[in-house]
N, C-alpha and C positions, 0 to 999 in steps of 0.2 A: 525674223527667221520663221518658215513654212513648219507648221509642225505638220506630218503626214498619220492617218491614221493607222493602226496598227493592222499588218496585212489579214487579211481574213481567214482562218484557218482551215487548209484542206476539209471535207468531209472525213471523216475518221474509216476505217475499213469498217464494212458490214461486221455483225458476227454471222457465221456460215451454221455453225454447227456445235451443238452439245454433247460432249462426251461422257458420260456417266458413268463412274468408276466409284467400288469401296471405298476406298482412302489415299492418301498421297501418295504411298511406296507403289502401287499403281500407275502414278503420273508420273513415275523418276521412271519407271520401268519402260513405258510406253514411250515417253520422250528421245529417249536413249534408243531403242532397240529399232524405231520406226525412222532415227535417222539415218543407225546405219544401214536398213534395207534401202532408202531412198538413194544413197549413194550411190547401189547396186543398182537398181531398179528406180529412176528419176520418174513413169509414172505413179508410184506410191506417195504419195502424203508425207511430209515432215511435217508432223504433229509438233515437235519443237516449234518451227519455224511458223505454223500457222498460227499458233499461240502467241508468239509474240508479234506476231501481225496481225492479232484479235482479230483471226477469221473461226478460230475454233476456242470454245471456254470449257475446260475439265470443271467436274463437278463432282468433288468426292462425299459421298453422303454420309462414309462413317458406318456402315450397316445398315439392317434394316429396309433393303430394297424395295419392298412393296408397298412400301408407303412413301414409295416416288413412281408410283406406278402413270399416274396425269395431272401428278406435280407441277410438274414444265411445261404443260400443254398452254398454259394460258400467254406464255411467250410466241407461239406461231415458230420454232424454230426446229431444223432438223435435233435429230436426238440418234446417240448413238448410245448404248447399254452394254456394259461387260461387267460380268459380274463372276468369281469364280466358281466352279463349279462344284465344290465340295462332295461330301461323303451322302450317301443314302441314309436317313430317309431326308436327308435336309434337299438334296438334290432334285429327289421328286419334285417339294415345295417350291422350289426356284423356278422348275420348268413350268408350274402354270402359271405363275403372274409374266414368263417371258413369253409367251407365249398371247397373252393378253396385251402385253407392251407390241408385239408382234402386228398386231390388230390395228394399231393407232396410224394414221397418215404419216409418209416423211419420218417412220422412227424403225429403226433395226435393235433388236436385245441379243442377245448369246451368253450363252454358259461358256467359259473354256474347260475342254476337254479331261487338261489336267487337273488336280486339285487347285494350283492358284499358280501366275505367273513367275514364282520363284522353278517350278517345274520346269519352265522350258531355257533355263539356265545350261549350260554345258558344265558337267564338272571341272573343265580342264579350267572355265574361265572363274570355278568360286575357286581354284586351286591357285590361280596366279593370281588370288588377292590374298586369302588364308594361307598357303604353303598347308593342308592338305588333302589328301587324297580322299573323295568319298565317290559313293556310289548311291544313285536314289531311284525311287522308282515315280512315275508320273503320280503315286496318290500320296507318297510321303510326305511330312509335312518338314519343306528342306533346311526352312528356318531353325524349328527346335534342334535337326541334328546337325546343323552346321555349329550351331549356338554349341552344344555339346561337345561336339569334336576339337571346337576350338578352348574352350575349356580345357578339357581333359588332357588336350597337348599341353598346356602352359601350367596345371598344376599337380604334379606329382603325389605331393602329400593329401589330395584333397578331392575327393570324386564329384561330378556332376550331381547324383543322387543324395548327395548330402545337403545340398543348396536348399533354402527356402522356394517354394514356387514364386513367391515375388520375385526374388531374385532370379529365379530362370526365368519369368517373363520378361524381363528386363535385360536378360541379354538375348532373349531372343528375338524379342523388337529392333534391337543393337543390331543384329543379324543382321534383320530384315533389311536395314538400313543401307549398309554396306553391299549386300547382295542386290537391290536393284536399282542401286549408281556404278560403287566400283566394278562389280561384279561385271553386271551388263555391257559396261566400257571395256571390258576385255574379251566381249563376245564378237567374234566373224561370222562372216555369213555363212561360210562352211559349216561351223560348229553348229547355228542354229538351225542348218539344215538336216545335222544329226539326231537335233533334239526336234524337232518340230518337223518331221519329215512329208507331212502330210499339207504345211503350209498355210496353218491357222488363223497365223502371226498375221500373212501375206493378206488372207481374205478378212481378218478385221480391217486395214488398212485400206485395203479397195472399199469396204461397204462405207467407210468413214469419207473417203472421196467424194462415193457415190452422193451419199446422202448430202453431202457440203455443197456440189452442185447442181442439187436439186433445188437448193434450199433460194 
């Protein structure tokens, strides 16, 4: 009997490109919201779909941005940076290291506009995962009063303000959670054109193209 040797295995896909984000609920957000534009709009990127085709590696740092300022430079690879945008004076401080990341070959940074990606949510779509009704504005922090609201519907006898702050961090991570999977999963294009009318979403997505093939 011929034993045959084992077939030689494809070259694996390149990686294209580095996305550099805060933390994970980032990557559920992006994942999600970039597939539904792609459906709409087939030249945008499915971030999903390059990820699992390791053309594109998220990179959540946890904090602390500026000490991944030329972190990743010694990989030679495109780099993409989003970071939110937060409250003043933190905000100033963010704008000059992107601004420095700006400088580097093959890498793009941005601030978003709003305080953080849980902003450009549509109320209708955290409505048809929590059952209620809120209103927010782009600097609100949507987490803590989503976290709140849903609370204070489910317990009568017992205020939000009474909680330990451990505890409200904790369910306001909890939030977080459900707000940029389920949440996201019930956003249209429509909605996110209510909320994001200016097309933010649209142009991180083109520059993450851009930079992928360049790379």
């Amino acid at each position: 009997m011929q034993v045959l040797p084992d077939p030689i295995p494809e070259d694996p896909q390149p990686v294209r490109i580095l996305v550099v984000v805060e933390g994970a609920h980032d990557i559920e957000f992006l994942t999600r919201i970039s597939t539904l534009l792609h459906s709409a709009h087939p030249t945008l990127p499915d971030l999903a779909a390059m990820e699992c085709d390791r053309e594109l590696i998220f990179v959540p740092i946890g904090g602390h941005p500026r000490a991944w300022l030329r972190r990743l430079a010694p990989l030679q690879l495109s780099e993409f940076h989003l970071y939110d945008g937060e409250m003043p004076p933190e905000r100033e401080q963010r704008e000059e290291f992107i601004s420095q990341i700006n400088q580097r070959i093959r890498c793009r940074a941005v601030l978003t506009r709003k305080r953080s990606l849980e902003n450009y949510l549509h109320p209708q779509a955290i409505q048809a995962v929590a059952d209620i009704a809120l209103e927010f504005g782009d600097h609100d922090c949507v987490a803590s009063e989503v976290a709140q609201r849903v609370f204070d519907s489910r317990h009568a006898d017992y205020s939000w303000k009474q909680l330990t702050r451990r505890i409200r961090v904790r369910l306001r991570n909890r939030a977080k959670h459900w707000l940029n999977t389920s949440a996201v999963e019930q956003m249209t294009v429509p909605l996110l054109q209510e909320r994001d009318p200016d097309g933010e979403i649209i142009s991180w997505l083109e520059t993450i193209g851009q930079l992928a093939e360049s790379n």
